[in-house]
C-alpha positions in Angstrom: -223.4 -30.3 -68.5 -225.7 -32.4 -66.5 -228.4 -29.7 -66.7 -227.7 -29.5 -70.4 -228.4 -33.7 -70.7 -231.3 -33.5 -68.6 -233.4 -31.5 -71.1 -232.3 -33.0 -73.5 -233.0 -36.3 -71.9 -236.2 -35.2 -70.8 -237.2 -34.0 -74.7 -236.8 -37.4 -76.5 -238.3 -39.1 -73.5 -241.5 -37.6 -73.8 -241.0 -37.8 -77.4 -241.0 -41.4 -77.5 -243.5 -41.8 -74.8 -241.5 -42.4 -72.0 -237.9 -43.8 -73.5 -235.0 -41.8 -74.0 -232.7 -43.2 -76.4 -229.2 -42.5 -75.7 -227.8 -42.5 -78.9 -230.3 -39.3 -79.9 -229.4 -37.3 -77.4 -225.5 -37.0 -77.8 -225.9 -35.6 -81.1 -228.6 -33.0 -79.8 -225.7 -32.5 -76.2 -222.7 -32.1 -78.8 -224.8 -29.8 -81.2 -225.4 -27.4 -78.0 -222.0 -27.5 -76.9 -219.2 -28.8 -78.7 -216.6 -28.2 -76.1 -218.2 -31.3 -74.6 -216.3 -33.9 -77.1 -212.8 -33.5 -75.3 -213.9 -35.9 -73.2 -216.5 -38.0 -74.7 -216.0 -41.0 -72.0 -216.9 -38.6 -69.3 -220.2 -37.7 -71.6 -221.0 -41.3 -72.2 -221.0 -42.1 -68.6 -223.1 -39.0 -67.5 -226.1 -39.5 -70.5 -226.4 -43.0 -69.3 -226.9 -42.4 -66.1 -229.1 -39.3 -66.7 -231.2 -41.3 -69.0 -231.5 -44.3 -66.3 -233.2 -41.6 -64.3 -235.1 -40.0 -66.1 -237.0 -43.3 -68.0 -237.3 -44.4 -64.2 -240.1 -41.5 -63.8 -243.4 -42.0 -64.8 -244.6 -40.4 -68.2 -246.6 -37.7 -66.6 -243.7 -36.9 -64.4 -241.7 -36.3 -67.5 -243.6 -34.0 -69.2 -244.2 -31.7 -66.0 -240.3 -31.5 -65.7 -239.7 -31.1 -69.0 -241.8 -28.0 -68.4 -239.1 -26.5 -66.8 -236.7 -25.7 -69.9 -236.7 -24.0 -72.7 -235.4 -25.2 -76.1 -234.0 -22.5 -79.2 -234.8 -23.5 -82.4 -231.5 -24.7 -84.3 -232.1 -24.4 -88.2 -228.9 -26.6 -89.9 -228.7 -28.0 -92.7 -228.4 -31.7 -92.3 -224.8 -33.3 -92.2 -224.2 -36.5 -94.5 -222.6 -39.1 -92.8 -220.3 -39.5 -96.0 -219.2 -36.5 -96.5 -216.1 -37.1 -95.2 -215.5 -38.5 -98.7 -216.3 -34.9 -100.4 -217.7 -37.2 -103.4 -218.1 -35.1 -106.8 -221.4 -35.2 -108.9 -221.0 -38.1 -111.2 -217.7 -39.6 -109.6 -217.5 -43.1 -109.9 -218.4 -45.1 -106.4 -217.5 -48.7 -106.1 -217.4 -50.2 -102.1 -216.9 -53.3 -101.0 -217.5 -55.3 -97.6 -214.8 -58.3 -96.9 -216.0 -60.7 -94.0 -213.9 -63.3 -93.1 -216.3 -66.8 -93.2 -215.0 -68.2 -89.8 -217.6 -67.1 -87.5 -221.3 -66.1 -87.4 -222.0 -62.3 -88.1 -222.8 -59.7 -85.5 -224.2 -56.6 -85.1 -220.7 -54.6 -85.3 -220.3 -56.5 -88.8 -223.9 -55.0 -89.6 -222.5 -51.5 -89.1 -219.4 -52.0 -91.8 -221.9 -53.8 -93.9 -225.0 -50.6 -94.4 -222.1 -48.2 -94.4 -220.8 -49.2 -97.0 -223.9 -51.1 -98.7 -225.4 -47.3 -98.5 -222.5 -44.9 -99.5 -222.7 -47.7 -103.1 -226.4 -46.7 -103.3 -226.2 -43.0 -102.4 -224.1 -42.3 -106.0 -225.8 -45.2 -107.9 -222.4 -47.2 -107.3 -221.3 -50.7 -107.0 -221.3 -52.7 -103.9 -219.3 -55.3 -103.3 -219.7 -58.5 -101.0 -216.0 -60.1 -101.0 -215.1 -63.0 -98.6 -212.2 -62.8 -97.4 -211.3 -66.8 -96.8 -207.6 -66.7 -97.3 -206.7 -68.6 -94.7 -207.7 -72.3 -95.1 -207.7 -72.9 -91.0 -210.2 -70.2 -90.7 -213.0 -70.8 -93.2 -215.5 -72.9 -93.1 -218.3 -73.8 -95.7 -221.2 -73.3 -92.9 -220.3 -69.6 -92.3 -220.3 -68.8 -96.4 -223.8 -69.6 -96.2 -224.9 -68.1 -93.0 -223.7 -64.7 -94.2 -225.5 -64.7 -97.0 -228.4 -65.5 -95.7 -228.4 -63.2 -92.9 -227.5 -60.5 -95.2 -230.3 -61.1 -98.0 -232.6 -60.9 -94.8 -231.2 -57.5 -93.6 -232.2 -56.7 -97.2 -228.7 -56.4 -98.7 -228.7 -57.0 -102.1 -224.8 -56.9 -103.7 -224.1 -56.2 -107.0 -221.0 -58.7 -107.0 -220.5 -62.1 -104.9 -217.1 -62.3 -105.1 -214.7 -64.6 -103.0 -211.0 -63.7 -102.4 -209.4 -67.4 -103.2 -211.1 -67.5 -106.3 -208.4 -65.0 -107.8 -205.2 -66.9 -106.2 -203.9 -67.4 -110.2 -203.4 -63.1 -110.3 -202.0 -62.7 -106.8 -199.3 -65.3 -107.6 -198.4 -63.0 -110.7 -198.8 -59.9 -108.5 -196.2 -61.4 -106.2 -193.8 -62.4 -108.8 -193.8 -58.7 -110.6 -193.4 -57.8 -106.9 -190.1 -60.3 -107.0 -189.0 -59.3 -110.2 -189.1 -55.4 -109.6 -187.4 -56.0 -105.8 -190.5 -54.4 -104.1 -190.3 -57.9 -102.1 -188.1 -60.6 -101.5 -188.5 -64.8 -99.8 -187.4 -64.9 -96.3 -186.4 -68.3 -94.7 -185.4 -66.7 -90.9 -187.4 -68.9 -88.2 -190.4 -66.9 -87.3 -188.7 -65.7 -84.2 -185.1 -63.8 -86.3 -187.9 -62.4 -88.1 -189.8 -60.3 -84.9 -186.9 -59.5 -83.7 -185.6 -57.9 -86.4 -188.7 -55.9 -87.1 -188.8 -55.1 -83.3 -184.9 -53.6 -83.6 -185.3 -52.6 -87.5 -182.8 -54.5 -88.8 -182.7 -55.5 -92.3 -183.2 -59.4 -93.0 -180.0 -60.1 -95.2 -182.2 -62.6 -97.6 -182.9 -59.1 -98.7 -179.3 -59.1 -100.5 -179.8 -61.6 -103.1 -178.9 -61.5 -106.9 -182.8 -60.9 -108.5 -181.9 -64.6 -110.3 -181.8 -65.9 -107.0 -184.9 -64.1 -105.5 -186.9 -65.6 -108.6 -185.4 -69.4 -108.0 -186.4 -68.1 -104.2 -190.0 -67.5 -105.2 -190.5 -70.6 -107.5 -188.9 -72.6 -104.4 -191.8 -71.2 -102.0 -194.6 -73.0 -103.6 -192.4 -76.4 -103.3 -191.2 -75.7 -99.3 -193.3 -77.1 -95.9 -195.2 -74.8 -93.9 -193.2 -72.7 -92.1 -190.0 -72.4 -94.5 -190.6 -69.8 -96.0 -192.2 -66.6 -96.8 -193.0 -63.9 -99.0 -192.6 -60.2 -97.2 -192.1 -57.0 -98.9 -189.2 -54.5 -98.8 -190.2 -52.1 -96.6 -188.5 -49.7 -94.3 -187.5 -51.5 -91.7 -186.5 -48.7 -89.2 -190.5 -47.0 -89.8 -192.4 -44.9 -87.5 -195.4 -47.5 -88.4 -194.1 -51.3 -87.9 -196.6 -53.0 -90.4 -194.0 -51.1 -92.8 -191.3 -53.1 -91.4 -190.8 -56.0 -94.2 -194.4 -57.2 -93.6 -195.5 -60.5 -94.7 -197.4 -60.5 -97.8 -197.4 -64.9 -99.1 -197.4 -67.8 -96.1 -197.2 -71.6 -96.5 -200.8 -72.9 -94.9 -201.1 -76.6 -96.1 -204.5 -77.1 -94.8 -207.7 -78.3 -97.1 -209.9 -75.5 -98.2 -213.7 -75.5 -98.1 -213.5 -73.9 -101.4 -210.6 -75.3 -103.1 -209.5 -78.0 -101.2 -205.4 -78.8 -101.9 -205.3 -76.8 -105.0 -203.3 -74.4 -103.2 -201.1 -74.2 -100.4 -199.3 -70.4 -100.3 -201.8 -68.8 -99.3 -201.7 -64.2 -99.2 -202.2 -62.4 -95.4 -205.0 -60.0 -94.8 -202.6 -57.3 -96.1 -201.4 -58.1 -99.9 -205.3 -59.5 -100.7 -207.3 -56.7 -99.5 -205.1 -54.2 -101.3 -205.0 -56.1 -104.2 -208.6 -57.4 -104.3 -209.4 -53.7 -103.9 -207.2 -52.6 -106.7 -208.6 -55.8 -109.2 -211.9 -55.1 -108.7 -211.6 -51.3 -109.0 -213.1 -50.4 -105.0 -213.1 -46.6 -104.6 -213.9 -46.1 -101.2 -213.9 -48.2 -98.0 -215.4 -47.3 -95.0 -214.5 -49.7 -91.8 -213.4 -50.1 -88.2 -210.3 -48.3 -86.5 -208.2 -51.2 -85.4 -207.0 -51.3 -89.5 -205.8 -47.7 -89.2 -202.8 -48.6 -89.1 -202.5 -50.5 -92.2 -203.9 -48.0 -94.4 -200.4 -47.4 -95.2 -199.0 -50.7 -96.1 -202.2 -50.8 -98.6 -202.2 -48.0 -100.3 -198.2 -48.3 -100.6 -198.9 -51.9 -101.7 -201.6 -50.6 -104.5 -198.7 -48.2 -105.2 -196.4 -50.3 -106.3 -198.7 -53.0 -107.8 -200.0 -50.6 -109.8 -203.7 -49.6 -108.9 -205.5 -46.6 -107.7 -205.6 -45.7 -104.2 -208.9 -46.6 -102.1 -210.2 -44.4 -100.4 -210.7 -45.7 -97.1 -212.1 -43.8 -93.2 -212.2 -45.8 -90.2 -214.6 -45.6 -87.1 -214.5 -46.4 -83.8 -216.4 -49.7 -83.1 -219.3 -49.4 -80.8 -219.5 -52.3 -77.8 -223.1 -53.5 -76.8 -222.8 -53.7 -72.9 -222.1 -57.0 -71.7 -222.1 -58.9 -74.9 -219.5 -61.3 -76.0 -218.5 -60.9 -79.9 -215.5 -62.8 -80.2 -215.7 -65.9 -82.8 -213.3 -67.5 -80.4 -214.5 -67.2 -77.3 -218.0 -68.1 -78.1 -216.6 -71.1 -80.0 -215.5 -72.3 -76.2 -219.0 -71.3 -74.5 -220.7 -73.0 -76.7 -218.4 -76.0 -76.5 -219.1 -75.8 -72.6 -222.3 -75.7 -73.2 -222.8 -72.3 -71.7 -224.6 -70.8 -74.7 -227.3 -72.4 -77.0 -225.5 -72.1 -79.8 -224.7 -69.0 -82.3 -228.0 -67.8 -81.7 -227.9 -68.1 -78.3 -230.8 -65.3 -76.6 -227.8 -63.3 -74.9 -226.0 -62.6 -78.4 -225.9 -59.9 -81.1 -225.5 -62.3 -83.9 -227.7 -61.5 -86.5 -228.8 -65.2 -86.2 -229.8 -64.4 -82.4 -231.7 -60.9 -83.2 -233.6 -62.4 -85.5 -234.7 -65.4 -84.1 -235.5 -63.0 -80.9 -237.9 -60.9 -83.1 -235.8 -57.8 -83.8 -236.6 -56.9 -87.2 -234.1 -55.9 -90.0 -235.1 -52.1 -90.9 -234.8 -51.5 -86.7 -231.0 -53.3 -86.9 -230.2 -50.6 -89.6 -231.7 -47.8 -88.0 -230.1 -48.8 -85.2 -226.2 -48.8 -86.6 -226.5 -46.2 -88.7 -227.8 -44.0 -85.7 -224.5 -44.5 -84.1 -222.8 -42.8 -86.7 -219.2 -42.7 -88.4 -217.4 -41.0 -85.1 -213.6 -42.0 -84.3 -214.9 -41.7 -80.6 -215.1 -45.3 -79.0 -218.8 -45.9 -77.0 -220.6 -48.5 -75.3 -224.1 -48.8 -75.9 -226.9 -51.0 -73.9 -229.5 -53.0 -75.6 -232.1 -50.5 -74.4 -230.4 -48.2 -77.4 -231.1 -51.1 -79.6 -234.3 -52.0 -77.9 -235.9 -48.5 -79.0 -235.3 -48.5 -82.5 -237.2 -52.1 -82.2 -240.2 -51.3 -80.0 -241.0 -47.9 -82.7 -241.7 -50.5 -85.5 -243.6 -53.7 -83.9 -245.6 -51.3 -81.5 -247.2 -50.0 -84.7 -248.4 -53.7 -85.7 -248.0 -56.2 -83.5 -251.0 -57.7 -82.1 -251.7 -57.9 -78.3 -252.3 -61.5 -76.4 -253.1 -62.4 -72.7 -250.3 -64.5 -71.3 -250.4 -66.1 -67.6 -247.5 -67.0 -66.2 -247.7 -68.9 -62.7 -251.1 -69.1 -62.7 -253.9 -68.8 -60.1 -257.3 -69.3 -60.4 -259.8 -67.1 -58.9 -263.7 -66.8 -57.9 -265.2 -62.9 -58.6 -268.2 -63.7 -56.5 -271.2 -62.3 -58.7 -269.3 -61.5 -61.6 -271.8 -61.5 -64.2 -271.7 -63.5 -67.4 -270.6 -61.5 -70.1 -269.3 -61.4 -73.7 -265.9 -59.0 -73.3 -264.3 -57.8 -76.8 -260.8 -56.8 -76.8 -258.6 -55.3 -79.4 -255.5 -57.0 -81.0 -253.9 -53.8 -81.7 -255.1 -50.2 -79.7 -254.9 -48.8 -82.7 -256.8 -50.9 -84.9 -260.5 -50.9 -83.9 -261.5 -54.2 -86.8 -258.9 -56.6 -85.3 -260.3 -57.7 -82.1 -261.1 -61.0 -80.3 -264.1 -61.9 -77.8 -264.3 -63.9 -74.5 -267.2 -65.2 -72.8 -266.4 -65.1 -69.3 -268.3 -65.6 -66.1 -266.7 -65.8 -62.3 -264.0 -67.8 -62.8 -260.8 -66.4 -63.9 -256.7 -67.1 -64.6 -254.7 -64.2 -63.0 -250.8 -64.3 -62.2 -250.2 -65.3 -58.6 -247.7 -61.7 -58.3 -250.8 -60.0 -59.2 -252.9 -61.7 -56.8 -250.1 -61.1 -53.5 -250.9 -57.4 -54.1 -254.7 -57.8 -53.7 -255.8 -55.6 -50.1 -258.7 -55.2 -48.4 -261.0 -52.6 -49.4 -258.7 -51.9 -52.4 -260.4 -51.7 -56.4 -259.1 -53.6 -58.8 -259.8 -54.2 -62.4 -259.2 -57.0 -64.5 -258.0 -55.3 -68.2 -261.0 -54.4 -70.2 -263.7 -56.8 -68.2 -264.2 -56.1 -64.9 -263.5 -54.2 -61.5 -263.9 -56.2 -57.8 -262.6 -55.6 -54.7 -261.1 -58.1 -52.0 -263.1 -58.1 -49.1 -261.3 -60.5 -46.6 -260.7 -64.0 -48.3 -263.0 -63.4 -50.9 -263.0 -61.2 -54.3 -266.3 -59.2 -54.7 -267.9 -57.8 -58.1 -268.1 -54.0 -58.2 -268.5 -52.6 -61.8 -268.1 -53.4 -65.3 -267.0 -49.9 -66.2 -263.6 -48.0 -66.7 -264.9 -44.9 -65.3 -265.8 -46.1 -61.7 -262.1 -47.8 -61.4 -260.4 -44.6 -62.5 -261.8 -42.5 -60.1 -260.4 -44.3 -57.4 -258.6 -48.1 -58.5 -255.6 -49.0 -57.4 -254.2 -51.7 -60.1 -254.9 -53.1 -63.5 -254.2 -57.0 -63.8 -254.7 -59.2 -67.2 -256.3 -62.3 -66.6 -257.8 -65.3 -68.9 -261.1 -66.9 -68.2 -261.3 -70.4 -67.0 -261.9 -72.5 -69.9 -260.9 -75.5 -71.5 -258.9 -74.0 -74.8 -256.4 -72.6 -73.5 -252.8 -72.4 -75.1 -250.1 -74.0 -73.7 -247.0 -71.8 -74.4 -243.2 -71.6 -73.4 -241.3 -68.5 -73.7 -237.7 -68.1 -73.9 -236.4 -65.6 -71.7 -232.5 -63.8 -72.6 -230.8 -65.4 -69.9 -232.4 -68.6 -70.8 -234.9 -69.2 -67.9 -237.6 -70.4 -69.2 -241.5 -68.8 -68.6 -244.3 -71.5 -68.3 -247.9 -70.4 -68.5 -250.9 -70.6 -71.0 -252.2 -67.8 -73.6 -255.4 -67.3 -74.8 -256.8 -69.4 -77.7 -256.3 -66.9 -80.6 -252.4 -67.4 -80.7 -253.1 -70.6 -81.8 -254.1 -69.1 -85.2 -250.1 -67.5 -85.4 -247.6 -68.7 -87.4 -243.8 -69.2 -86.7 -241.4 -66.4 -86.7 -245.1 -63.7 -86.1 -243.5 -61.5 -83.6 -246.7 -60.7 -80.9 -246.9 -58.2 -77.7 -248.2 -60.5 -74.4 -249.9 -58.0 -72.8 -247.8 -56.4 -69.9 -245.0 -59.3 -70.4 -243.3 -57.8 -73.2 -242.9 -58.6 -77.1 -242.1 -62.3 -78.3 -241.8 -64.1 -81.5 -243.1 -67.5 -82.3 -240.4 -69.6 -82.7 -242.1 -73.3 -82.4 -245.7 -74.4 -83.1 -246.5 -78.0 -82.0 -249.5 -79.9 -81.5 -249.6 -79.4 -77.5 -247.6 -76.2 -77.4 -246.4 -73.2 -78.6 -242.7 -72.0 -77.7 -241.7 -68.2 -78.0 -238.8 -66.5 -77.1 -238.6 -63.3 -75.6 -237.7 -60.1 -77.7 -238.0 -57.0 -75.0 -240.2 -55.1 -73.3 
């Protein structure tokens, strides 16, 4: 197995010049042996730290290793990630994404979200963006919007906006043909009869009611205080699955609504609305997270009985970014105690954070979708995100000189010179020029590793040695430092214009220097590479000072 990872590791490493991606090379592992999935924690665990090792060795390294294997070429037809579905030519395709508007969105809602946004578009269907804001307590006008927007800039485009408590009017007759046909029944047990009587499977005996009663029961709901009284259907209340046990479908919630203020106070659980939402606005097939496995029952036995088709509906396993908090709740508190920023706090994987960091949309998608539809649970690290990233802005983002912790230094007879620099390696007509004569801005780190005797270059300009105290001019040219220099270091030249510029770091330190004049010229949200610092997107632009904050290496 390890060997088998290794070259493997080693391929897509050298493939993408120097970073494996994990996430690539569990399908190519799997593909080789598929014995290797009865324990895919045990998998997990050895790819990540085969991959640690092998991006620790230099590029060159990894190419002469890679040497070492040989690889047999697999022709297979490419799987479809929906086929799971087994769709027919022409069938008709209608899916639908229901987030609940009480928090910001994150990453994992970004996988439900293309799944399904992209099973719609693969049979010229109908996607459907549904909030699900049934519970007054919960939603909140501010995260309505913030969906939206974060989902037009992922570049989701819905064919329906629809919102769940828009269409209370039809689930109140739902629930009384539910009444009247003795599929469900109003309970007025104290919240605690009721568990334990799903816990034992005992029937409730409001159950046994004349149906005259049950209706003067059901009219009598919508007149009762919170807590009275509920709705719950007649299930089976000695089933295998206990969502079957008498669920509860209608709860009294007298709280104002962002949407509808006090119109309405019986509000529908999770349960009744998304399988009746999903039977009123015709959704074929659903595809979302495992933790609702469970309920697929009590839905489709719900649509059933209400009288609408089945959806069709497969669940993944949810993929955890290592170290990240995602819970609405808890980062409610830490921002409360001040511990993070806000929603878009740097440390995040709120789509508010990742964008404001510089990660762009089409790497977000790439980088969900690469993660596939398994049932296997897996933690990923933000290198695997990281990857998908660094492929796109390394093609056009342009390259800056940033000094952090500056030092100034003397080349003694450096000459004056005019030194031209690209923006972009690959891009010979975007460049920018500095005049430059013995004074220079390096980064104190770089200066500690100065030694006697030692030849150093500074990027594109110059190559000096240290000879005791001093710096000495050597050479202007590449070729004399590659035969025998020791270390590359960026630099600025002393002068006047120089950029005053902040960048925020993910752990919210913050990295004081100055940057060369041209990034004066960017705008906000331009995402830039600062030369051996890493890749950072303009977030502020004032007068004085420009503020980034840091996306990755």
């Amino acid at each position: 197995m390890k060997q088998l990872i290794l070259k493997y590791a080693l391929q897509n490493a050298v493939k993408y010049k120097g970073k494996a991606n994990i996430g690539a090379i569990i399908g190519k592992v799997l593909a080789e042996n598929p014995q290797l999935k009865k324990d895919m924690k045990k998998l997990s665990k050895e790819i990540k730290k085969t991959v640690d090792d092998v991006n620790s060795l230099g590029f060159e390294k990894q190419k002469k290793e890679l040497e070492k294997y040989s690889f047999k070429e697999v022709v297979k037809e490419k799987k479809d990630i929906f086929s799971v579905f087994d769709i027919k030519e022409n069938e008709k395709v209608v899916t639908a994404f229901p987030p609940e508007p009480s928090k910001y969105p994150h990453i994992g809602h970004v996988k439900s979200i293309f799944l399904n946004y992209e099973l719609a578009k693969k049979y010229n269907g109908q996607f459907i963006l549904r909030f699900e804001d049934t519970n007054p307590k919960l939603a909140d006008k501010e995260f309505y919007k913030i969906h939206l927007e974060n989902y037009e800039w992922l570049g989701i485009k819905p064919e329906v906006i629809d919102y769940a408590s828009d269409h209370m009017e039809e689930f109140y007759d739902l629930a009384k043909k539910l009444v009247e046909k003795s599929y469900a029944y109003v309970c007025k047990c104290s919240h605690e009869k009721i568990k334990k009587g799903r816990f034992e499977g005992k029937e409730c005996t409001c159950r046994y009611l004349l149906e005259k009663e049950h209706i003067k029961m059901f009219e009598d709901l919508f007149k009762a205080n919170e807590g009275e009284m509920i709705l719950r259907l007649k299930g089976y209340m000695q089933h295998e699955n206990t969502t079957m046990r008498d669920p509860t479908l209608f709860r009294i919630i007298k709280h104002t609504h962002p949407r509808h203020g006090n119109k309405y106070h019986v509000w529908p659980t999770y349960d009744f609305e998304n399988a009746a939402l999903d039977g009123i606005e015709g959704v074929t097939h659903r595809l979302r997270t495992k933790e609702f496995e469970l309920r697929n029952e009590l839905q489709n036995h719900l649509q059933t009985v209400l009288g609408f088709n089945k959806t069709k509906i497969y669940e993944f396993a949810r993929f955890n970014l290592e170290g990240v908090e995602s819970s609405g709740r808890v980062i409610r508190e830490l921002i409360k105690k001040k511990k993070l920023i806000g929603w878009d706090d740097p440390s995040l994987t709120t789509i508010v954070a990742l964008r404001r960091r510089g990660f762009l949309p089409e790497a977000i998608k790439n980088f969900v979708l690469s993660t596939g539809i398994t049932k296997a649970e897996s933690v990923l690290t933000w290198d695997d995100l990281i990857v998908h990233n660094k492929r796109l802005l390394d093609a056009h983002s342009n390259r800056y000189f940033f000094i952090h912790d500056s030092k100034e230094i003397k080349i003694e007879k450096a000459p004056e010179q005019v030194v031209k620099l690209k923006l972009h390696p690959d891009a010979k007509e975007r460049a920018r020029q500095f005049k430059v004569n013995d004074r220079f801005y390096i980064e104190k780190d770089d200066f500690k590793k100065f030694k006697n005797g030692k030849l150093y270059r500074l990027m594109d300009c110059l190559n000096f040695k240290k000879k005791g105290s001093k710096l000495i001019f050597h050479s202007t040219e590449h070729q004399k430092f590659k035969k025998q220099g020791d270390l590359i270091v960026h630099w600025l030249p002393k002068q006047k214009n120089l950029i005053k510029t902040e960048i925020l770091m993910p752990d919210k330190k913050l990295m004081k220097g100055v940057a060369e004049p041209m990034v004066k010229n960017l705008k906000e949200n331009d995402v830039i590479q600062f030369t051996r610092f890493g890749f950072c997107r303009l977030d502020k632009k004032e007068k004085n000072k420009l503020s980034f904050w840091f996306a990755h290496k």
